[in-house]
C-alpha positions in Angstrom: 0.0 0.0 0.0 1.5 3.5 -1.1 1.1 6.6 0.9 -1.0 9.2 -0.1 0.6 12.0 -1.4 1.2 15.1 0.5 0.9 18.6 -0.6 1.3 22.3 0.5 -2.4 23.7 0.4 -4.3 26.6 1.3 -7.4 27.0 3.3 -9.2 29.9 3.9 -12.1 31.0 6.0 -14.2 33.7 8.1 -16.5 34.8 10.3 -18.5 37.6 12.3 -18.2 38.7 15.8 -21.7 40.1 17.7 -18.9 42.4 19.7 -15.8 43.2 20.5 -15.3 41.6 23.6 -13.3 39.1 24.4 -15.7 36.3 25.1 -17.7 36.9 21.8 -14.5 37.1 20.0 -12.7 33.9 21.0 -15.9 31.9 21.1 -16.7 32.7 17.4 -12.7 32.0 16.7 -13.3 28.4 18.4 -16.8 27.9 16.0 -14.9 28.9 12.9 -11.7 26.9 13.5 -13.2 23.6 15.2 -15.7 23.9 11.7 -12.3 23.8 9.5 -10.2 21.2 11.5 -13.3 18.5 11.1 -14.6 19.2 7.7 -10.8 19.2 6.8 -9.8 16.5 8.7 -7.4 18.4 9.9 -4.2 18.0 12.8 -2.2 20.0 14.3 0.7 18.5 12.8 -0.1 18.8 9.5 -0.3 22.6 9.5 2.7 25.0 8.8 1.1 28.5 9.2 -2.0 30.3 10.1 -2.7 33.9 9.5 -5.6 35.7 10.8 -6.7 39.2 9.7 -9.8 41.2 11.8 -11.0 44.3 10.9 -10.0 47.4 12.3 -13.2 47.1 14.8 -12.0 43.8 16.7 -9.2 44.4 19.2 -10.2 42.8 22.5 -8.3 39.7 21.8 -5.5 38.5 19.4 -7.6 35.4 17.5 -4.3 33.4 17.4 -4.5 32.9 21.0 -7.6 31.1 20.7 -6.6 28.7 17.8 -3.0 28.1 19.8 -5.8 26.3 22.4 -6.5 23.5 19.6 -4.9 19.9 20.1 -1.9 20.2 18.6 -1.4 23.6 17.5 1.0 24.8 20.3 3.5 24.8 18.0 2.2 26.2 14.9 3.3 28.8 13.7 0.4 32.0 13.9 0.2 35.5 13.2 -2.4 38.1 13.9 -2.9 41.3 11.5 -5.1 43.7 10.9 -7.3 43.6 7.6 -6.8 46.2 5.4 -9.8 49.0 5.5 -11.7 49.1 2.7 -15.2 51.3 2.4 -18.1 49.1 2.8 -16.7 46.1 3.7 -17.8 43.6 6.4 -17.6 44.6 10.0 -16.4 42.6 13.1 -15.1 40.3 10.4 -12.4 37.7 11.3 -10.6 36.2 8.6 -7.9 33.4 8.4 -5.7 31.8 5.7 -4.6 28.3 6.9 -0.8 26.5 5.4 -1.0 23.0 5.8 -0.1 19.7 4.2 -2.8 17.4 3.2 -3.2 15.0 1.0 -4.0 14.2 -2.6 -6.0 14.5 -4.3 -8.1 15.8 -0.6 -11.1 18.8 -2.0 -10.3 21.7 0.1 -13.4 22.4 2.7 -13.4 26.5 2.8 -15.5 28.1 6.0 -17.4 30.8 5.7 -19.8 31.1 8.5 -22.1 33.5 10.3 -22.5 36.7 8.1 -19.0 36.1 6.5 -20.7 33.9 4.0 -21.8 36.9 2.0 -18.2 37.5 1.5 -17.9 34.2 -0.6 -21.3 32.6 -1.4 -20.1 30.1 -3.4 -18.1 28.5 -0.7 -20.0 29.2 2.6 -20.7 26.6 5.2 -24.8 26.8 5.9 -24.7 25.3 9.4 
């Protein structure tokens, strides 16, 4: 039996927060990264980077403490930013771009959740 082969890929996703606090903030962190882990099939060890961007609204906590909290990811390497401002776009918006190595020929799972599925309709996650 061969192993499958591994490859470099990308994941994306986002979210909403109902405020900046906080609570609201790391619990909708949790939602959005538990959601891509699972429908990804996705460990710890297999991911290289994660990036997360909020809006210039969100500041009560840093996103990449949350996902450091994930089996597995303590050692990951994560980086917080702040999303560049652009008229009209969505607020309280939480957005993360996710390196890791998975196999082929795996389809890619994207998350969009909560009001972040406007952002990419044709990849949202109705839950």
């Amino acid at each position: 039996m061969t192993e499958p082969t591994l490859a470099l890929r990308a994941l994306r996703g986002a979210t909403t927060v109902a405020a900046n606090t906080p609570a609201a903030i790391a619990e909708a962190v949790r939602e959005l990264m538990e959601t891509l882990v699972n429908r990804n099939r996705l460990g710890g060890e297999q991911v290289l980077t994660a990036i997360f961007s909020v809006t210039a609204d969100l500041d009560a906590l840093f996103p990449a403490s949350v996902a450091r909290q994930l089996p597995g990811w303590g050692a990951v390497a994560l980086l917080d930013c702040q999303q560049m401002a652009v008229v009209g776009d969505l607020p309280r918006c939480i957005r993360v771009l996710v390196q890791a190595w998975l196999p082929l020929p795996q389809e890619l799972c994207h998350t969009y959740l909560r009001e972040a599925q406007r952002l990419r309709p044709d990849r949202s996650s109705h839950n």
